[in-house]
C-alpha positions as CSV (number, residue, x, y, z in Angstrom):
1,X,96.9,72.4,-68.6
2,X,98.4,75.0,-66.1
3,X,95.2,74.6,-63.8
4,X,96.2,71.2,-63.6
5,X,99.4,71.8,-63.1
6,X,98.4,74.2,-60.1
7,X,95.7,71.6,-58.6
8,X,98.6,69.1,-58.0
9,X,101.1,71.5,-57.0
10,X,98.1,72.1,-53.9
11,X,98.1,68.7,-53.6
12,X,101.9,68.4,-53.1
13,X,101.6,71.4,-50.5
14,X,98.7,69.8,-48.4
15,X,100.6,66.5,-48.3
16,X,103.6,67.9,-47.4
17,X,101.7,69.7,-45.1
18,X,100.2,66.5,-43.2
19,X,104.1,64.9,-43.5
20,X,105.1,67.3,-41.2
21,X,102.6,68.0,-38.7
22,X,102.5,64.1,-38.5
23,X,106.3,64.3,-38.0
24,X,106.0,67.8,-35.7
25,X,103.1,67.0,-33.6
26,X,105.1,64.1,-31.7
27,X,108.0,65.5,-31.6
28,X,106.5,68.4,-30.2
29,X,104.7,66.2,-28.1
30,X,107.8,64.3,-27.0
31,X,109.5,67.7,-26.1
32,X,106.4,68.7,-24.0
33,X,106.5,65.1,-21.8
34,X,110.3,65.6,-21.2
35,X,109.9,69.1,-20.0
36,X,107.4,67.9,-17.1
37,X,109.8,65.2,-16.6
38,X,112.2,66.9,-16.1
39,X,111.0,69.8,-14.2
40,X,108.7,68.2,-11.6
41,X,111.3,65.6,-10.8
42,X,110.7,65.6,-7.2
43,X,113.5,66.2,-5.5
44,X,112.4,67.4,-2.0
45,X,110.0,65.6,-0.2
46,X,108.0,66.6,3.1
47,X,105.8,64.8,5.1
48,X,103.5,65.2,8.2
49,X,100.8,63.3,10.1
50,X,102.8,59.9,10.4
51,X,102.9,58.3,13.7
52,X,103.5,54.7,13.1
53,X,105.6,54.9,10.0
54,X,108.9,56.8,9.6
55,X,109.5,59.5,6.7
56,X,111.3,56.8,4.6
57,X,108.7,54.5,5.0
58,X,105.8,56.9,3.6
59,X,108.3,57.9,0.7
60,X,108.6,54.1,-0.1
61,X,105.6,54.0,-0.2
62,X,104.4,56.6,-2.3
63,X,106.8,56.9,-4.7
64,X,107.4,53.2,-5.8
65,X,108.6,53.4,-9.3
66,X,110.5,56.3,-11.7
67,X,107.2,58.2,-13.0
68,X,106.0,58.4,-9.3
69,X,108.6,60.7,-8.9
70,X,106.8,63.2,-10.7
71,X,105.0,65.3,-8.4
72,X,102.2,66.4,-11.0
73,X,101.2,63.1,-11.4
74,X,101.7,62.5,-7.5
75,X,99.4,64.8,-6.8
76,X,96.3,63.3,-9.2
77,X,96.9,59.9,-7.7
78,X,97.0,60.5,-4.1
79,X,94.4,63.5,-3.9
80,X,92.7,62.1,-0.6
81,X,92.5,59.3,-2.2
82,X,91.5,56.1,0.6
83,X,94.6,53.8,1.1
84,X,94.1,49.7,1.5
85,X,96.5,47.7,2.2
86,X,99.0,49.7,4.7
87,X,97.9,49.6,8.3
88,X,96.6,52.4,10.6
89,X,96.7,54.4,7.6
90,X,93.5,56.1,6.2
91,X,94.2,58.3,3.9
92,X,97.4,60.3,2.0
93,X,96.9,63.6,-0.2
94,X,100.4,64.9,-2.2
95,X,100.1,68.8,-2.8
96,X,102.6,70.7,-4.9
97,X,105.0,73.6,-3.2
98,X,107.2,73.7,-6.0
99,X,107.7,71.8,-9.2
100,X,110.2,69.7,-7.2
101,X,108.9,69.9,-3.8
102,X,106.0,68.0,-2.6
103,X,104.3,67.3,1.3
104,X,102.8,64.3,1.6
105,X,100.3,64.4,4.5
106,X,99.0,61.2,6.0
107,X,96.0,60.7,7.9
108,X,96.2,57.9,10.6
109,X,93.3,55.8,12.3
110,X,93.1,56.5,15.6
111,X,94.3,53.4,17.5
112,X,93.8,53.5,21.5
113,X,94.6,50.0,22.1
114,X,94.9,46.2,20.8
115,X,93.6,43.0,22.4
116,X,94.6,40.0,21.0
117,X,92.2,37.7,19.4
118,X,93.0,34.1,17.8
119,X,96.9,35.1,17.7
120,X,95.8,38.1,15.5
121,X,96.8,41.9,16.9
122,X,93.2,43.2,16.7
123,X,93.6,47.3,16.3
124,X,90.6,49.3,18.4
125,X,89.3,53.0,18.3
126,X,88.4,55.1,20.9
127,X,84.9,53.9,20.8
128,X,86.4,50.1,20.8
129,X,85.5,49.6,17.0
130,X,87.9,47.3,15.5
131,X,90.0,49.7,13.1
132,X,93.2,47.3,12.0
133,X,94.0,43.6,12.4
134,X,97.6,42.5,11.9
135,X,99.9,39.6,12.3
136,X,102.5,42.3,13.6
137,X,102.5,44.5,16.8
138,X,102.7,48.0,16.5
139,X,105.2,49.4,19.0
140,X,103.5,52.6,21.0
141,X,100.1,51.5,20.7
142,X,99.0,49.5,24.8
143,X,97.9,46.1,25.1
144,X,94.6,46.1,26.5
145,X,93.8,43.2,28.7
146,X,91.0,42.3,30.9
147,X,88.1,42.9,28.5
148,X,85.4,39.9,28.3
149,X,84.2,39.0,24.3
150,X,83.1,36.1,22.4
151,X,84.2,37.3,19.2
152,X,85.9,40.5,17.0
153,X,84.7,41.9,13.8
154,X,86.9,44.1,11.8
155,X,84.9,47.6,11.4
156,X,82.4,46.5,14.4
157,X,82.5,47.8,18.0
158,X,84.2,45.2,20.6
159,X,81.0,43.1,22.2
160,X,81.9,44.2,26.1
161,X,79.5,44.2,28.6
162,X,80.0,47.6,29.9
163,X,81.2,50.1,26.9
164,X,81.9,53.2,29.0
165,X,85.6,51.1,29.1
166,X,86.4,52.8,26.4
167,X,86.1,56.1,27.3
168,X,88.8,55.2,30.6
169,X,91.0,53.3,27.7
170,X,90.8,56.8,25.6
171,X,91.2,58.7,29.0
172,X,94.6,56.8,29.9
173,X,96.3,56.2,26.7
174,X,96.2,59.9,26.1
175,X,97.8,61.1,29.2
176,X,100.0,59.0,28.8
177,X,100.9,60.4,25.6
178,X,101.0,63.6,27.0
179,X,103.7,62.4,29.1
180,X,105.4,60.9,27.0
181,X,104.8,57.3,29.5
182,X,104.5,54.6,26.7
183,X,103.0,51.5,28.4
184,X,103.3,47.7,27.5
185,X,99.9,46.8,28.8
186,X,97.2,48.0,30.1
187,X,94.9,45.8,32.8
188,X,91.5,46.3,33.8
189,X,90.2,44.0,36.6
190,X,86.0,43.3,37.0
191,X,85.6,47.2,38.6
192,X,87.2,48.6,36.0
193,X,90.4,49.3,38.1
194,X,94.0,49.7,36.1
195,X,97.3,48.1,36.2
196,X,99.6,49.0,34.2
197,X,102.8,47.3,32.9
198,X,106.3,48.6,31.6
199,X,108.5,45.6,31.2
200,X,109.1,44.3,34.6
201,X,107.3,47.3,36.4
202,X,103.3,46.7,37.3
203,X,101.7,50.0,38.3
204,X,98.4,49.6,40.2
205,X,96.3,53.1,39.3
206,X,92.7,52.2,40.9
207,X,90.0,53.8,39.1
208,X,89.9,56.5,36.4
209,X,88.8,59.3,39.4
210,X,92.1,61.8,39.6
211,X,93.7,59.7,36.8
212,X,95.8,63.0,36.0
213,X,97.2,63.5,39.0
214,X,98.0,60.1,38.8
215,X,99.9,59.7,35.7
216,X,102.2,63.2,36.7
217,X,102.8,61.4,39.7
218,X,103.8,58.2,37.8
219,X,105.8,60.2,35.4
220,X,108.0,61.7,38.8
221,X,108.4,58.0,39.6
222,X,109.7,56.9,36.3
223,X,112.5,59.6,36.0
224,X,114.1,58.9,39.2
């Protein structure tokens, strides 16, 4: 009779037991998920590697609801992860300073130019392969005119006749970058000779021989 007795109270125990891990676990669990919450709630946010998009627009971007504010889980889902669907952008990785402080880095395609195509903005490389197509135009990035093609095909190289253009178009656009000279359009005639336009100016270069010189003498020009 008192065996008995003792086998049930063990029973009892071990049920009890399972009540309250079953009560403790979660609870535990809960406590746990709010901690991180609460203490990777980002708060500061850096970012580098934009061009084309301002600070604000990155952070829109990547944190788009509440649990994206959490930088642990920030960094798992953008850890150089490809992005679709956000021109000139290639990729963005989210690394950790502090449990509220994250830098977002953003890696760009390189753009030299655009040429329009079928009322589309068609986005090229420096070796002319079509990196971007948009409805938009990107302000800072040269309308490149004068080129001769049949057709454009997102991710192909632009069917010129003489590719060696794109070396002069990479040349230009990144002098003029350097000095700080930010150029409407960009024209190149049959020998490959530049004009370029700035609202109402037209700048006749020539040919890409002494194109430094050039553009320092352009940039004199400009500030007077």
């Amino acid at each position: 009779m008192g065996k008995r007795k003792k086998i049930k109270k063990q029973k009892v125990h071990k049920l009890s037991v399972k009540v309250l891990l079953a009560f403790l676990i979660p609870l535990f669990m809960s406590a746990v998920i709010l901690l991180v919450l609460i203490r990777y709630r980002v708060k500061t946010i850096i970012v580098e590697g934009n061009i084309h998009y301002t600070n604000d627009e990155i952070i829109a971007q990547v944190i788009d609801s509440d649990l994206a504010a959490n930088s642990l889980y920030l960094s798992l889902k953008y850890r150089n992860r490809d992005i679709s669907g956000i021109p000139f952008i290639e990729k963005m990785s989210v690394s950790i300073l502090s449990a509220d402080t994250i830098k977002i880095t953003v890696y760009e395609k390189s753009v030299a130019g655009y040429v329009e195509y079928l009322g589309k903005y068609m986005y090229f490389d420096k070796d002319g392969i079509v990196v971007e197509t948009s409805d938009a135009r990107t302000e800072g990035i040269p309308q490149i005119t004068g080129l001769n093609f049949e057709y454009v095909i997102l991710y192909e190289k632009l069917p010129v006749e003489d590719e060696t253009i794109f070396q002069s178009i990479l040349d230009i656009t990144q002098l003029l970058g350097k000095y700080e000279i930010s150029a409407d359009k960009i024209y190149f005639d049959q020998r490959s000779e530049m004009t370029l336009y700035f609202e109402d100016i037209r700048v006749r270069l020539g040919d890409i021989s002494n194109i430094d010189d050039k553009i320092v003498k352009l940039k004199a020009i400009l500030e007077l």
